[in-house]
C-alpha positions as CSV (number, residue, x, y, z in Angstrom):
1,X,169.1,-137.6,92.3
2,X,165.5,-138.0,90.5
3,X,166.0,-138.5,86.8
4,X,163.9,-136.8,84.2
5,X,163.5,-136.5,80.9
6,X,163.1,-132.1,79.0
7,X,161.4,-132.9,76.1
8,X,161.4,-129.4,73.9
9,X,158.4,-127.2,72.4
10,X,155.7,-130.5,74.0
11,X,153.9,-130.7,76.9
12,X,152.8,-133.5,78.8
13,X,149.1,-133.0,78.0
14,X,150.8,-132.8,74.1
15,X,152.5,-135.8,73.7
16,X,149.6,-137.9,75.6
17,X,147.0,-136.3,73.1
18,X,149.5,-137.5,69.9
19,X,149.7,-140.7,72.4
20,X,146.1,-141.2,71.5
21,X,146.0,-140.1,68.2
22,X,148.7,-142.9,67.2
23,X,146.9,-146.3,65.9
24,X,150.1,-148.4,67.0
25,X,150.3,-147.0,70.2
26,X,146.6,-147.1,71.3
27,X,145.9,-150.9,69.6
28,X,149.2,-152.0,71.4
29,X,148.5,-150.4,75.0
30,X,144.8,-152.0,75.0
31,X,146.7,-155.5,73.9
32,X,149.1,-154.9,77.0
33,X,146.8,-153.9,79.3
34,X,144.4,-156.3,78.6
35,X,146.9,-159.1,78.9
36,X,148.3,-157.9,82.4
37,X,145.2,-157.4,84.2
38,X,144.5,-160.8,82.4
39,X,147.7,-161.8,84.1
40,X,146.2,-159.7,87.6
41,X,142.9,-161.6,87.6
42,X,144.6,-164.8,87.6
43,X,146.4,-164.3,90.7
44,X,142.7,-163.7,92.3
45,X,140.5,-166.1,90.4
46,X,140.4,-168.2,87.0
47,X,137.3,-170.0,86.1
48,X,138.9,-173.9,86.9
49,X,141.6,-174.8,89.3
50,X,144.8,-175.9,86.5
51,X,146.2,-178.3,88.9
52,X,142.9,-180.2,89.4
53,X,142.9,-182.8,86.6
54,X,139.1,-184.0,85.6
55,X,140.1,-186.9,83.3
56,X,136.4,-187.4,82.3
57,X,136.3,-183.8,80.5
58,X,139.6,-184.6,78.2
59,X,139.8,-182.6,75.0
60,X,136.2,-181.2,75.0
61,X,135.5,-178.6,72.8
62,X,135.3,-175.0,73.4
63,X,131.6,-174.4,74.6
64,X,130.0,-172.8,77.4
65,X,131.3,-174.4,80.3
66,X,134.8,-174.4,78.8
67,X,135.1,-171.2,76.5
68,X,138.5,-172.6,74.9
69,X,137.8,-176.3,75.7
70,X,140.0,-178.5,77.8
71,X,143.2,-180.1,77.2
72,X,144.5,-184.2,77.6
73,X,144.1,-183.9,81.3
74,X,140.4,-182.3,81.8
75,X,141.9,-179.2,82.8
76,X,140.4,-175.9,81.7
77,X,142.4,-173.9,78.5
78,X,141.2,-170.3,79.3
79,X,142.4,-170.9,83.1
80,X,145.4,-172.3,82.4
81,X,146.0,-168.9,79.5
82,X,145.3,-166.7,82.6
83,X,147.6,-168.7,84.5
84,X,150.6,-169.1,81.9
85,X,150.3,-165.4,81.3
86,X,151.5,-164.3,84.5
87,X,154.4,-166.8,84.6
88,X,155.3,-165.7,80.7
89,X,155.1,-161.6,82.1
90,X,157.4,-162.0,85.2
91,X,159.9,-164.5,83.5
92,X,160.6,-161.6,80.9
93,X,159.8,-158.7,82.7
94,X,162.8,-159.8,85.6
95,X,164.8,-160.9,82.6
96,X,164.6,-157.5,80.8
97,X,165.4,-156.1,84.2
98,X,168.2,-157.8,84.4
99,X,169.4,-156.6,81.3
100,X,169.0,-153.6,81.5
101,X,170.2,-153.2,85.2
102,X,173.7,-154.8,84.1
103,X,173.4,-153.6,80.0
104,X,172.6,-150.1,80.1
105,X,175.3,-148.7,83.1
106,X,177.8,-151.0,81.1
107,X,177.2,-149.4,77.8
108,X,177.3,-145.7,79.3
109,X,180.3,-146.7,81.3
110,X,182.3,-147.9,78.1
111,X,181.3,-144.7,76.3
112,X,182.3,-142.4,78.9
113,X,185.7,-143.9,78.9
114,X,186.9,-144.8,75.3
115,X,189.6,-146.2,74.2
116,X,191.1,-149.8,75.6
117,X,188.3,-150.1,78.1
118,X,185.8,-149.6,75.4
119,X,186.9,-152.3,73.1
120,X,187.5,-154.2,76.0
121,X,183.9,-154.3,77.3
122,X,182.9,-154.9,73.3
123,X,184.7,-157.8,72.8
124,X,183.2,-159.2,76.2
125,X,179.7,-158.2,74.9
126,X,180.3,-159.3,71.8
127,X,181.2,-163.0,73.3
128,X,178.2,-163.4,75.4
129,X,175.9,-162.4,72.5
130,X,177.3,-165.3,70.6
131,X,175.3,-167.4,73.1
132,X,171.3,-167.2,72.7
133,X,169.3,-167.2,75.4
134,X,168.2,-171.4,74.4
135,X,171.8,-172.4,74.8
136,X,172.4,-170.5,77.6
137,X,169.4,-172.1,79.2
138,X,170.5,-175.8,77.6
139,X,174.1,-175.0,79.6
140,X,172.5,-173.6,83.5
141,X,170.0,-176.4,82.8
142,X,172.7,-178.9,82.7
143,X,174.0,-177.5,85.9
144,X,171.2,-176.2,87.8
145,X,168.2,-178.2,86.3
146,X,165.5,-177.1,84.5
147,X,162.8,-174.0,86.2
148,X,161.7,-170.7,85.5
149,X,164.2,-169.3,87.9
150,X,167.3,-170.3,85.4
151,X,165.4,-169.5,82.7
152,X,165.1,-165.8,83.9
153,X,168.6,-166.1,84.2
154,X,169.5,-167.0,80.6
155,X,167.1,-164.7,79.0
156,X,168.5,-162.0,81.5
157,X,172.1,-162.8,80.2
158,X,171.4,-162.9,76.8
159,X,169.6,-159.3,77.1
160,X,172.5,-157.9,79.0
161,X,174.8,-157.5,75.5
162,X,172.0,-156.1,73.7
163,X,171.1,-153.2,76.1
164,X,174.9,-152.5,76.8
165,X,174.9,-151.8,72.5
166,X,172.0,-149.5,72.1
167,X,173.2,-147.5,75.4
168,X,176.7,-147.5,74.2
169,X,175.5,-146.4,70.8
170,X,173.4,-143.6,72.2
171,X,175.5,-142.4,74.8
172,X,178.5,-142.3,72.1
173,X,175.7,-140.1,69.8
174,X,175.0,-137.6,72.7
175,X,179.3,-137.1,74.4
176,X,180.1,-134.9,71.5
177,X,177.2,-132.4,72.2
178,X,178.0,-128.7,73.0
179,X,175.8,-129.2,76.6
180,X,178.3,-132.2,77.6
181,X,181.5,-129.7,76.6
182,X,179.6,-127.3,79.0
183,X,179.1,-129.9,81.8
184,X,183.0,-130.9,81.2
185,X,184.2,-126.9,81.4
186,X,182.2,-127.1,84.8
187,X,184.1,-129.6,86.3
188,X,181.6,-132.6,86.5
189,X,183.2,-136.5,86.5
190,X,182.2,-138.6,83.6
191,X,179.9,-140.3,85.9
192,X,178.4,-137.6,86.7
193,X,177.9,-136.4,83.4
194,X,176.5,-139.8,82.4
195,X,174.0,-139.5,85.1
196,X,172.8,-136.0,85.1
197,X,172.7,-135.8,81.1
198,X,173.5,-138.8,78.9
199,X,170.8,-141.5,80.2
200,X,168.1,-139.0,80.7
201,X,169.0,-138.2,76.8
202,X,168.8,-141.9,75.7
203,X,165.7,-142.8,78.5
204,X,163.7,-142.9,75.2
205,X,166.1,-145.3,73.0
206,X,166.2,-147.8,76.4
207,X,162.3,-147.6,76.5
208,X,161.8,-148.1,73.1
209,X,163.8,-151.3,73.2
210,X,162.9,-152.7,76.8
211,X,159.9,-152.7,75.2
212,X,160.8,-155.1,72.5
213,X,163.1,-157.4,74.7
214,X,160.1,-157.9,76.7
215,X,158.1,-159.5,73.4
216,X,161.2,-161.1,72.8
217,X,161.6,-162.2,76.5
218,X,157.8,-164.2,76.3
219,X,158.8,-165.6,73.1
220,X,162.0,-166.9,74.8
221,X,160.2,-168.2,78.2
222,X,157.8,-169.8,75.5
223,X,160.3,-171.4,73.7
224,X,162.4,-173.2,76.5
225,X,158.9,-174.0,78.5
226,X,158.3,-176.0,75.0
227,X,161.8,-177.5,75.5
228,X,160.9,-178.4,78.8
229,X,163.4,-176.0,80.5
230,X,161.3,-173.5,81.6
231,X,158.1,-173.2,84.2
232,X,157.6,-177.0,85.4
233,X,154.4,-178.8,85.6
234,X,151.7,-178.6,87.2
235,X,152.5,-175.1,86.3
236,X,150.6,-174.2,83.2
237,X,153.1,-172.5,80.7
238,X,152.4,-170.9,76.9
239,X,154.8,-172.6,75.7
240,X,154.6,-176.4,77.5
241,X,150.8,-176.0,76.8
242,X,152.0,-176.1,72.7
243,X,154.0,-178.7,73.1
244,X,151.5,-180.8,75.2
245,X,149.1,-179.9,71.9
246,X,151.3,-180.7,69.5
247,X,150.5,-184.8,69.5
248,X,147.0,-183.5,69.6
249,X,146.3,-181.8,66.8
250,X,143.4,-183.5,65.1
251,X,141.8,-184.3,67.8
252,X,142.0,-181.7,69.8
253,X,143.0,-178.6,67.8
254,X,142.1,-175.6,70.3
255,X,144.5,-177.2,72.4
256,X,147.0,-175.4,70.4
257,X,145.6,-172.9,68.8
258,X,144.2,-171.0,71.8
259,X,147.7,-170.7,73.6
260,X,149.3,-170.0,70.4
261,X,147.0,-167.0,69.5
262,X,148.3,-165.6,73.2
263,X,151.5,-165.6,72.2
264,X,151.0,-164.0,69.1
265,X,148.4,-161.7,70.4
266,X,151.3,-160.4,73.2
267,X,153.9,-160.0,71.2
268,X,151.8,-158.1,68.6
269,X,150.7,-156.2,70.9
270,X,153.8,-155.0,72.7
271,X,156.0,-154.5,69.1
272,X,153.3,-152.5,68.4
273,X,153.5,-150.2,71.4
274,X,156.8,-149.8,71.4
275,X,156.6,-148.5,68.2
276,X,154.4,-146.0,68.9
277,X,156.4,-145.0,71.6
278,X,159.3,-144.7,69.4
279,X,156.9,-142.6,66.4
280,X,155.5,-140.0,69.3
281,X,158.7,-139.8,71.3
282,X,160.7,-139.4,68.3
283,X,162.2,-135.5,67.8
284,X,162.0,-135.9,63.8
285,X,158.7,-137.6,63.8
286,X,156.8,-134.4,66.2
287,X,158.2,-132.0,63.7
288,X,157.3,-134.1,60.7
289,X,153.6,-133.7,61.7
């Protein structure tokens, strides 16, 4: 059955003019698009090869041949940004997936049935939250060794609780409503109620946040490729590249500031569209205006 959201008294055409009307949403949306077909390109072409090390061009300067420079190894900064963009995107875009394929049905599921199973999936929640993603990572690391692969896992993990809260916390918001009584009085399950009606009535509220676990997600994939437990060399990473720089830093400042400003620039970008997805989408904002 095809999902789909009624939004009331707004078309389409509406809400995509407002869209484009909203400073957050179109400053954020140019960020993120410019940063995944950034990420695209690299797959295709990047001006230097980043596993080719040219020891005689160490730390140069940004200039013409090397718009942000080169690092400790000769290799080219702005390739290796291309290159650790993809690998930051699709570490927290599968670990937001993740979440949210495990988070959101067991949030809806828990306020569908109430009661003992309710607190019961809480308290569970409420235990693997107490682990952040880093010492998740720290403990598959121990196991499994260090690699993007396990660190999609513990940034997945860690985003499971969250998205299990905000879809409980909707979901519980919309089962009182007079249309859910109706869809009760007409004999539909509570699974099927939670399909047809309550996640198409929180879509929004999972969007909204999806879109900031995925800033969080690169800041996370940053983080444990600075610890070392992410993305493994010769693969350039965000965050490695920052802690590669971080002895460097007189001489060779760009090699930190250039991969930092990513970062930044990213996760500016996406807080910023999903807040303008949250302002246009928002019932109480559309009437405000």
């Amino acid at each position: 059955m095809t999902l789909h959201i009624d939004i009331p008294e707004e078309t389409l055409s509406g809400i995509l003019a407002k869209a484009f009307r909203n400073t957050a949403f179109v400053t954020g949306f140019v960020i993120t698009v410019l940063i995944l077909v950034m990420a695209v390109i690299s797959y295709l072409w990047t001006p230097y090869d980043v596993t080719k090390l040219i020891i005689a061009d160490k730390t140069q300067g940004p200039s013409l041949a090397h718009w942000f420079g080169t690092d400790h190894f000769g290799r080219d900064i702005l390739s290796m940004i291309m290159v650790g963009a993809r690998n930051s995107i699709a570490v927290a875009l599968v670990a937001v997936g993740i979440g949210m394929g495990v988070g959101v049905p067991l949030g809806a599921f828990a306020a569908a049935r109430g009661g003992l199973v309710d607190e019961a999936l809480m308290r569970v929640n409420d235990l693997v939250f107490a682990f952040p993603a880093l010492l998740s990572a720290i403990m598959i690391t121990a196991i499994f060794g260090p690699g993007a692969v396990n660190a999609i896992i513990a940034i997945g993990i860690f985003n499971i609780p969250v998205f299990a809260r905000v879809a409980r916390a909707g979901a519980l918001a919309i089962w009182p409503r007079e249309f859910i009584l109706a869809a009760r009085a007409a004999g539909k399950s509570s699974t099927q109620i939670s399909i047809e009606h309550v996640l198409p009535n929180i879509a929004t509220l999972l969007l909204v946040q999806g879109t900031i676990q995925f800033a969080l997600g690169i800041l996370a994939e940053a983080g444990l490729s600075y610890l070392g437990l992410g993305a493994q060399p010769p693969m350039p990473s965000w965050g490695r590249m920052l802690f590669d720089a971080q002895t460097r830093m007189v001489v060779a400042p760009w090699m930190a500031i250039f991969p930092g400003m990513a970062i930044v620039i990213t996760v500016l970008g996406l807080n910023l569209l999903g807040d303008g997805i949250a302002d246009i989408l928002d019932p109480k904002s559309r009437r405000q205006r």
